[in-house]
C-alpha positions as CSV (number, residue, x, y, z in Angstrom):
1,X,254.5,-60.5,153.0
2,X,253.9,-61.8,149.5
3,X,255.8,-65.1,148.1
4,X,255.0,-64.5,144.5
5,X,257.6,-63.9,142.3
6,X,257.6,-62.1,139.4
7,X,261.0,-62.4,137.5
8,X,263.6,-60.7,138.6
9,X,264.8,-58.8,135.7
10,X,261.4,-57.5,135.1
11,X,261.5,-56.3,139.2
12,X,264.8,-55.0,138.5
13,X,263.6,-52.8,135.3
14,X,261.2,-51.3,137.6
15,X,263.8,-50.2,139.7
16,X,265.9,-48.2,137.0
17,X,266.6,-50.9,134.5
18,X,269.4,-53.1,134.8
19,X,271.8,-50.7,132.3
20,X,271.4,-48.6,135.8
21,X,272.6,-51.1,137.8
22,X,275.4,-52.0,136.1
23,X,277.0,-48.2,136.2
24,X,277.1,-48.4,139.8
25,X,279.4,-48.7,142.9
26,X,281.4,-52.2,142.3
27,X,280.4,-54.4,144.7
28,X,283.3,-55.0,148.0
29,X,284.7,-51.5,147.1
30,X,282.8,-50.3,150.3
31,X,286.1,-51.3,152.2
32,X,288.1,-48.7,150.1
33,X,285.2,-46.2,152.1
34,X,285.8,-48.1,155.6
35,X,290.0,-47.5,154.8
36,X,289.4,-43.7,154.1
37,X,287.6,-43.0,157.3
38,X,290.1,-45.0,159.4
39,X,292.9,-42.4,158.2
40,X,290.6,-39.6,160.4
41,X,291.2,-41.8,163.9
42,X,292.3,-40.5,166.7
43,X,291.4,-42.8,169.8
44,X,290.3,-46.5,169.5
45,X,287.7,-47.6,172.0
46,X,289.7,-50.3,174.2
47,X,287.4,-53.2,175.9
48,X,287.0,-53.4,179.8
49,X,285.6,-50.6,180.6
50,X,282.0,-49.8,181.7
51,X,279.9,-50.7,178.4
52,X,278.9,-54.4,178.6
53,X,275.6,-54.2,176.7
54,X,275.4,-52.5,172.9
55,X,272.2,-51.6,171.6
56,X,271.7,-51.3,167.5
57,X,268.5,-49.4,166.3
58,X,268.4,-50.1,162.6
59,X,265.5,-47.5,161.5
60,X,265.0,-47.0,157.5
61,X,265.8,-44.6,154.9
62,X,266.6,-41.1,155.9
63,X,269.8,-39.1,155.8
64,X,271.4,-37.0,158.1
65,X,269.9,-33.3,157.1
66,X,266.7,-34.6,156.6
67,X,266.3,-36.0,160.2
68,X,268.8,-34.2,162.1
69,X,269.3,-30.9,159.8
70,X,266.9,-28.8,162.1
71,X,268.1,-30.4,165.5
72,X,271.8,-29.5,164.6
73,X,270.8,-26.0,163.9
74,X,268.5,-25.5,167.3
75,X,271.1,-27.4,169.3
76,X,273.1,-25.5,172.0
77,X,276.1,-27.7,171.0
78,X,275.3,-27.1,166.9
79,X,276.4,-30.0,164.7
80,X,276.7,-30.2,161.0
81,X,273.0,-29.8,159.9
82,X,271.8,-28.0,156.4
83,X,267.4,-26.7,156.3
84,X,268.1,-23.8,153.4
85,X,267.1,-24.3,149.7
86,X,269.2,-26.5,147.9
87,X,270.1,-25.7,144.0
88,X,269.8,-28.8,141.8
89,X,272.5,-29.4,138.7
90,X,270.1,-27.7,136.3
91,X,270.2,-24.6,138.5
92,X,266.5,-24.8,139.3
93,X,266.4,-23.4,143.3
94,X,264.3,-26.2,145.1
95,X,262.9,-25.1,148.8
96,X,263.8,-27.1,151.9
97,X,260.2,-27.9,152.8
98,X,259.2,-29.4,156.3
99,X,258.5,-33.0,155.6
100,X,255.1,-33.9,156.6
101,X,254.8,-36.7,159.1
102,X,253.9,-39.3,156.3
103,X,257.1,-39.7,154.8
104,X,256.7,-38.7,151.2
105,X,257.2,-42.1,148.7
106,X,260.5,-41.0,146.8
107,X,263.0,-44.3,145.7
108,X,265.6,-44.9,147.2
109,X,268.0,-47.8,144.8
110,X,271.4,-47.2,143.7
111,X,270.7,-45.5,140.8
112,X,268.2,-42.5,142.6
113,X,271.5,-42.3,145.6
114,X,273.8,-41.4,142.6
115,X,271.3,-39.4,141.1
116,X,271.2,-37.4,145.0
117,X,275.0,-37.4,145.2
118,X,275.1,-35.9,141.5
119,X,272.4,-33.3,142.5
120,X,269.6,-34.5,140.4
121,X,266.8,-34.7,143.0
122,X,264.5,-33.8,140.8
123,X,265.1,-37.0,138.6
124,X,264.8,-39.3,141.5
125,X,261.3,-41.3,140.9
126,X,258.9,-39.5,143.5
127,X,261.0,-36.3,143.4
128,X,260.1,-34.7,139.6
129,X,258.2,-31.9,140.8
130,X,257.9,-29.1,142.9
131,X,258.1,-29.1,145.9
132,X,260.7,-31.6,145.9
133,X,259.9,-33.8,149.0
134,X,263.0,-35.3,148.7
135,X,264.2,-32.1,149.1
136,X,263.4,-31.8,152.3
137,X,263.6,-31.9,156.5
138,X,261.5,-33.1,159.5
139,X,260.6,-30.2,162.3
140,X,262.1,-31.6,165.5
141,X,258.7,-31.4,167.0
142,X,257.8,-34.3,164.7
143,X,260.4,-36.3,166.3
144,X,260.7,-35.1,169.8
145,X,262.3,-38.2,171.6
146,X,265.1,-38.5,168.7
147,X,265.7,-34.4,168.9
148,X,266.1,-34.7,172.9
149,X,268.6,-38.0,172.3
150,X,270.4,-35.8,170.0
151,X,270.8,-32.7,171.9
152,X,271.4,-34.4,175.0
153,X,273.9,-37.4,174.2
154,X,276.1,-37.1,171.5
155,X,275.7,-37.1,167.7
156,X,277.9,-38.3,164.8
157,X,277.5,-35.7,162.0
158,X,280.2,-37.5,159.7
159,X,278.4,-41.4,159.0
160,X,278.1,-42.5,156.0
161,X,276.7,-45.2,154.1
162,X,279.0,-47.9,153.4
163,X,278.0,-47.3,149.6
164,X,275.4,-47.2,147.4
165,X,272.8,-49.9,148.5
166,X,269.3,-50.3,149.7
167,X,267.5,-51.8,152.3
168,X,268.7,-56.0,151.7
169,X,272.5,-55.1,151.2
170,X,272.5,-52.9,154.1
171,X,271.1,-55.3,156.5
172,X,273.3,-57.8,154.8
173,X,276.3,-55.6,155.6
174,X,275.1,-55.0,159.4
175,X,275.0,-58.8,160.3
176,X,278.0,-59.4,158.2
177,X,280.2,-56.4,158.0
178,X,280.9,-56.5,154.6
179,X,278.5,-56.4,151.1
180,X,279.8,-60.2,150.7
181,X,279.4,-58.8,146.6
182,X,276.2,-58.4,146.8
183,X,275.2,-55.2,143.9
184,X,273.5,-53.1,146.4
185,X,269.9,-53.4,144.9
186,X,267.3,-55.3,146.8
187,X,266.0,-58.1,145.6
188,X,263.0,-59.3,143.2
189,X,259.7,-58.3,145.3
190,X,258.8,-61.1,147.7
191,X,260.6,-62.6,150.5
192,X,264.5,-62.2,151.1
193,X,266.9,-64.5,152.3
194,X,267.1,-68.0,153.0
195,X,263.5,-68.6,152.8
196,X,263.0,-67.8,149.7
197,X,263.7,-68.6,146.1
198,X,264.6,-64.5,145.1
199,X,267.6,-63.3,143.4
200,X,269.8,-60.0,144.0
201,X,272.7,-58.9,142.0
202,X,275.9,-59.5,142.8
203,X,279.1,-59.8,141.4
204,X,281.8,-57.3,140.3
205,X,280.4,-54.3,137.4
206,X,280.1,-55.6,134.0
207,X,279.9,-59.1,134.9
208,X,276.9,-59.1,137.7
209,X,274.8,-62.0,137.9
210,X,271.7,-63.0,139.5
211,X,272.3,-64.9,142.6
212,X,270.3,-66.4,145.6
213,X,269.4,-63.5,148.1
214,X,271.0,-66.0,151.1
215,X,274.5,-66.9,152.1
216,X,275.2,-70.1,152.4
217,X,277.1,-71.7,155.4
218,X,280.7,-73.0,155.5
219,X,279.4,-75.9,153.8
220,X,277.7,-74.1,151.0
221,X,273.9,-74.8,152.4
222,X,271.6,-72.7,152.5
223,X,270.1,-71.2,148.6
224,X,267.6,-72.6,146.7
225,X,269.6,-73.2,143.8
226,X,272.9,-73.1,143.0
227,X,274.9,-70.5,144.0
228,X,278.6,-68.2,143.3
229,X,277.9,-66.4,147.2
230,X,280.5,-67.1,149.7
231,X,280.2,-67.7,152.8
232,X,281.2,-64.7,155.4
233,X,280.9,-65.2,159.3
234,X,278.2,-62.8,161.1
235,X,278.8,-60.8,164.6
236,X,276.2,-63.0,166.0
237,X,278.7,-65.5,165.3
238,X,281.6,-63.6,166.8
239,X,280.1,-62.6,170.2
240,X,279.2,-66.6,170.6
241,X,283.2,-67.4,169.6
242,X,283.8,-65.1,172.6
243,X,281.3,-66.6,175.2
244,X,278.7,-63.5,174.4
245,X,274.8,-62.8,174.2
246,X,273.1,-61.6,171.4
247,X,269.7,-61.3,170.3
248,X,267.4,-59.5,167.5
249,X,264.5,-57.9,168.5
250,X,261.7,-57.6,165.5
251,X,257.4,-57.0,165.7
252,X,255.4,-55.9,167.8
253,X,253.7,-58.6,168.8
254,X,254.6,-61.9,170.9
255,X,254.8,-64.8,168.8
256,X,255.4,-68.2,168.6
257,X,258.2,-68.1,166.6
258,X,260.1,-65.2,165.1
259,X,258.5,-62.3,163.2
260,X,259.8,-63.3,159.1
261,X,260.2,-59.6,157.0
262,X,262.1,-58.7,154.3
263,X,264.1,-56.8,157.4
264,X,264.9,-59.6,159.1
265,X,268.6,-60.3,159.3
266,X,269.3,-63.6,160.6
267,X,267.2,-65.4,157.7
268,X,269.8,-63.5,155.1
269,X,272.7,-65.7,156.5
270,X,272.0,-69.7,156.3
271,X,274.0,-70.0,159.9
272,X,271.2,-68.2,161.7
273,X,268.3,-69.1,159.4
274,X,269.1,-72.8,160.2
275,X,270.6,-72.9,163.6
276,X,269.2,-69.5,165.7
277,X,266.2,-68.6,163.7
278,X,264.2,-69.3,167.0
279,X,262.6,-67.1,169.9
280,X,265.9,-67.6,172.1
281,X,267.9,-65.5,169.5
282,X,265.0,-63.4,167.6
283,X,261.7,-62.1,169.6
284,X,259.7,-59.1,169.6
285,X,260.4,-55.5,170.6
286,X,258.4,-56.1,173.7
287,X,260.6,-58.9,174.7
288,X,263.2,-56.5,174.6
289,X,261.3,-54.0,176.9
290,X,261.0,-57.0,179.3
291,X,264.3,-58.0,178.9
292,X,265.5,-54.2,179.5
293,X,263.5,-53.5,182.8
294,X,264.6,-56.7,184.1
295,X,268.6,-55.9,183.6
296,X,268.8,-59.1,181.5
297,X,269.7,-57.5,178.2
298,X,272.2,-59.9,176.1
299,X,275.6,-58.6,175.2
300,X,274.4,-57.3,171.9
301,X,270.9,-56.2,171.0
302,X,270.0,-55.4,167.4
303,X,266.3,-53.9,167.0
304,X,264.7,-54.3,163.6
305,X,261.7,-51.8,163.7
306,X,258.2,-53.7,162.5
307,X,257.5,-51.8,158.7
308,X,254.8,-49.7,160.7
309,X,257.4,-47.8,163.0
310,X,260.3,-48.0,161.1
311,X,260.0,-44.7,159.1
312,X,260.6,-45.9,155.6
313,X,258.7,-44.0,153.0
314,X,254.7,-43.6,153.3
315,X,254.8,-44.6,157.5
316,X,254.6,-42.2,160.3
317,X,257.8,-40.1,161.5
318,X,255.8,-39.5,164.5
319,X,254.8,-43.1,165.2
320,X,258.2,-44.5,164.7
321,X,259.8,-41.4,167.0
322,X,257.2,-43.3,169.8
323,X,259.0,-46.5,169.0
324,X,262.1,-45.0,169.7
325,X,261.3,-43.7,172.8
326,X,259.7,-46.8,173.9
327,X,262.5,-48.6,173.3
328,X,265.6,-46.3,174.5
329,X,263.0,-45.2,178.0
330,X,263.1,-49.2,178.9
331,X,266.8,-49.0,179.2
332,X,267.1,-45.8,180.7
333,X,264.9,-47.0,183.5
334,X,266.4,-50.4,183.5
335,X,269.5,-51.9,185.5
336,X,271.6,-51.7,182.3
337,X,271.3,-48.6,181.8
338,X,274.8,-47.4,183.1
339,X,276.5,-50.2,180.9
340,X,274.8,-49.4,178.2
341,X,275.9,-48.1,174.5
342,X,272.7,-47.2,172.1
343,X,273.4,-46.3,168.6
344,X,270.4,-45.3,166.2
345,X,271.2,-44.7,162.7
346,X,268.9,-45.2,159.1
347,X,269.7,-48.1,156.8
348,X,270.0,-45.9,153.2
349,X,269.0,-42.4,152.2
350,X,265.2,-42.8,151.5
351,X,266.2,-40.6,149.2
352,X,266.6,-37.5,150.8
353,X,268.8,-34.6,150.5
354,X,272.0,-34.8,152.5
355,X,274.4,-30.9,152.1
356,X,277.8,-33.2,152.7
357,X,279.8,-34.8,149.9
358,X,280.8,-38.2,150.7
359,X,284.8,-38.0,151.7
360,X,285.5,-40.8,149.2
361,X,283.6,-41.8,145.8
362,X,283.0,-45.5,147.6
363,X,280.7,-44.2,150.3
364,X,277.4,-43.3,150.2
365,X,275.2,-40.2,151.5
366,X,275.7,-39.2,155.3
367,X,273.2,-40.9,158.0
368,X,271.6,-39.6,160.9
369,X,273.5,-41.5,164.0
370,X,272.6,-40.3,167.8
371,X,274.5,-42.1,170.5
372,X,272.8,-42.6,173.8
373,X,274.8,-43.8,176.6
374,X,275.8,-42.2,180.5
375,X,279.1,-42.2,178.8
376,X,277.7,-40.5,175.6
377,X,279.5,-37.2,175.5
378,X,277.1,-34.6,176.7
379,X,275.9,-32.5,173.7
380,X,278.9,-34.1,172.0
381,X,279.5,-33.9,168.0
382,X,281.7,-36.6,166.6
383,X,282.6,-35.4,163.1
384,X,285.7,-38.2,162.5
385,X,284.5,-40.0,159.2
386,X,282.7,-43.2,160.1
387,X,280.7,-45.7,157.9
388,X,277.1,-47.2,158.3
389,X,276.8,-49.8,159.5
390,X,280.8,-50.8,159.8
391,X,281.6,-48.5,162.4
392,X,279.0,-49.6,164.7
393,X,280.0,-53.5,164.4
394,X,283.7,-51.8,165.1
395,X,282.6,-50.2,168.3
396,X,281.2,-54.2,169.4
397,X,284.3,-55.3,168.1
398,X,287.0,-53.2,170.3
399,X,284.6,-53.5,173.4
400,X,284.1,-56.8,174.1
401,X,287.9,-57.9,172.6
402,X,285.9,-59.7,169.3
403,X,288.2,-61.2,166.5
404,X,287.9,-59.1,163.5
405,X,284.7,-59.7,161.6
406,X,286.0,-58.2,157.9
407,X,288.3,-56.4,156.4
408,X,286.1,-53.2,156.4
409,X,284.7,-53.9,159.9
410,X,288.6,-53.5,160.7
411,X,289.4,-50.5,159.4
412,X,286.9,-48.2,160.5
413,X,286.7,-45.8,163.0
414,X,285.0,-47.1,166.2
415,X,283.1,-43.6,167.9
416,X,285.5,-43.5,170.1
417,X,285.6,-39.8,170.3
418,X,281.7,-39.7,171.1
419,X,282.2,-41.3,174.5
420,X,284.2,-39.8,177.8
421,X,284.7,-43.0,179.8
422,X,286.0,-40.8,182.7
423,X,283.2,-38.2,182.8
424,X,280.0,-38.5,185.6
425,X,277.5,-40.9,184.0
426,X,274.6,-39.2,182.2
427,X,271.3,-39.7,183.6
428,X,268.3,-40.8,181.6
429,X,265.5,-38.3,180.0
430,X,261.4,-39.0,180.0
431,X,260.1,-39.7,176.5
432,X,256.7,-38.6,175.0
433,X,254.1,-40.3,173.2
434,X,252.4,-38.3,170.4
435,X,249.2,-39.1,169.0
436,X,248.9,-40.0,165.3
437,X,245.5,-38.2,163.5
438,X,243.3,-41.5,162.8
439,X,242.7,-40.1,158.9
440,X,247.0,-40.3,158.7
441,X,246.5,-43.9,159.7
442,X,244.3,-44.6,157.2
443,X,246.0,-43.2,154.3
444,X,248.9,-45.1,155.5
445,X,247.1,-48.4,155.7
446,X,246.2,-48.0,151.9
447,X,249.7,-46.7,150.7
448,X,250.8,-50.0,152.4
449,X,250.6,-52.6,149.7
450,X,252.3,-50.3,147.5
451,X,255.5,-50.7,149.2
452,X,255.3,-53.7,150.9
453,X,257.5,-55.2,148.9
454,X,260.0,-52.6,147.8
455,X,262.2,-53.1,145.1
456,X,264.3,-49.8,145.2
């Protein structure tokens, strides 16, 4: 990962300029979106019953038609998926196409997801021409562990984004539960968090300012200069107030201390960066496989796929569906299996076309979200309003009794409806390994630096 940093401004400007910026979602209004999907609830999840052990798959940029679109339609169960052609606002008729297995390079900031929600794909940078590959779906064959999650455990076809932010405001929101005012565009390019000296937006509209990409800790530690953030707690800190295990997994390769990406969440939040930011707390995915076929899983797992096998823009679908397999197979065949809770969702929209208008102005486009568990409804489709990634931290809230995290942690809906604690547990399915063409992993390899460090 590069340290150099150009200035911010100028990084911004590259994104969609900062006039952009500033006609965007107002930063902490995400909770007004948490608020109007609590008023869908029916059924709270309540804690001691069998889940002990919640598993958070944090894969990148992808909404829910253009992951799960075709999988809804083919399921025997269907959920809410859209494949046809899509008009755009200048009545120009774009064709669905199948998205190739190199996920095309459109942005992804703010600005391009209002630009999606307004129905001007074809203004989205990466998205001008025909065919629109942000207009677009994957064939389930491309993803053939997902597609067999989702058709055999249930499937949320009503998640949405907490709002309008990118990659370093959603994994901010995911540790945190909240945007803690931070704009919703990533950083300068170079290193996020704690460990650097970058700036993101933040603040309220008109009257954003440039701030240190870290929060500090209760005694204002933490940034490299300086700085108006306040200091939020984290759910790693909540499951240790309750006596509980947690642990990020991240890499793909043993180390001797923990991988450092622009990904990484504990290194956002001074707490972690200074106190956990060790191989206890934050390993590799392959400790997690140990960890998983040994039944010694912590409390709460939260996987942060290495840039390779994450599917953001210009990696594999196909070699981040083997990750997910990989991953979800060690439980199934582990000990924890039958107290186990997965949840795989996408941290923003990519930006690809999503057919469902946001139930509130304050959220963002829809997600994919498959829930694995042997108390997963079977073939189940939750369609209550939920939010990404509140309603997950929710779910680890109610089941292990936590004290609320935020505001908008505590007002959204909790899956409850995807799970049937009564029902015979589910049994485990086999996963597949497909093979990646060598030429694919080349291009890739060369698209690489173009995007390693991301500023939409």
């Amino acid at each position: 990962m590069r340290r150099g940093k150009p200035s911010a401004l100028a990084a911004l400007a590259l994104a969609g300029g900062l006039a952009a910026v500033t006609a965007g979602l107002t930063p902490g209004t995400e909770q007004g979106a948490a608020v109007a999907a609590q008023s869908y609830v029916s059924a709270v999840i309540a804690p001691g019953g069998p889940i002990t052990h919640v598993v958070i798959m944090y894969q990148e940029n992808h909404t829910f038609d253009d992951v799960l679109g075709a999988v809804c339609q083919a399921r025997t169960n269907p959920c809410n998926g859209y494949t046809d052609p899509v008009t755009l606002h200048n009545g120009t008729v774009a064709q669905n196409v199948v998205e190739p297995d190199l996920v095309p390079n459109s942005a992804h900031d703010p600005h391009s997801q209002r630009l999606g929600l307004a129905g001007k794909w074809n203004k989205i940078l990466g998205c001008h021409d025909a065919p629109y590959y942000c207009v677009s779906h994957v064939d389930p064959a491309n993803i053939p562990n997902l597609a067999t999650y989702a058709d055999t455990y249930s499937v949320s076809d009503a998640t949405f984004a907490a709002g309008q932010a990118a990659s370093f405001v959603a994994h901010v929101s995911l540790g945190a539960g909240t945007f803690d005012r931070f704009a919703g565009w990533n950083p300068a390019p170079g290193l996020w968090g704690c460990e650097a000296h970058d700036d993101a937006l933040w603040g309220r509209r008109k009257h954003l300012t440039l701030q240190p990409s870290c929060v500090p800790d209760q005694q204002g530690r933490g940034p490299y200069r300086e700085s108006k953030v306040a200091y939020v707690p984290t759910i790693m800190q909540r499951m240790e107030e309750a006596g509980l295990s947690w642990h990020i997994y991240e890499g793909r390769k043993k180390l001797d201390q923990p991988e450092l990406s622009n990904f990484s969440i504990c290194p956002y939040f001074y707490w972690c960066y200074n106190k956990r930011y060790k191989l206890q707390y934050d390993s590799s995915d392959q400790e997690f496989v140990h960890r998983a076929g040994n039944g010694s899983l912590p409390n709460l797992s939260i996987l942060i796929p290495d840039f390779n096998v994450s599917q953001h823009n210009t990696t594999s679908m196909g070699k981040g569906d083997n990750y997910i397999g990989d991953m979800v197979s060690a439980v199934m065949n582990g000990p924890d299996w039958d107290s186990t809770a997965i949840f795989i969702t996408y941290d923003d929209c990519g930006c690809f076309y999503d057919h469902v208008t946001p139930p509130s102005h304050r959220m963002g486009m829809r997600n994919p979200m498959v829930i694995i568990s042997p108390w997963a409804k079977p073939q189940g489709t939750d369609s209550t309003p939920a939010i990404q990634p509140y309603s997950m931290l929710a779910f680890t809230e109610h089941v292990f009794g936590l004290a609320p995290l935020s505001k908008e942690v505590d007002t959204s809906y909790d899956y409850a409806n995807s799970f049937d604690f009564g029902q015979k547990p589910l049994a485990g399915v086999p996963a597949v390994h497909q093979r990646i063409p060598k030429a694919e992993l080349e291009e890739i390899a060369k698209l690489r630096p173009s995007v390693i460090d991301d500023p939409t």
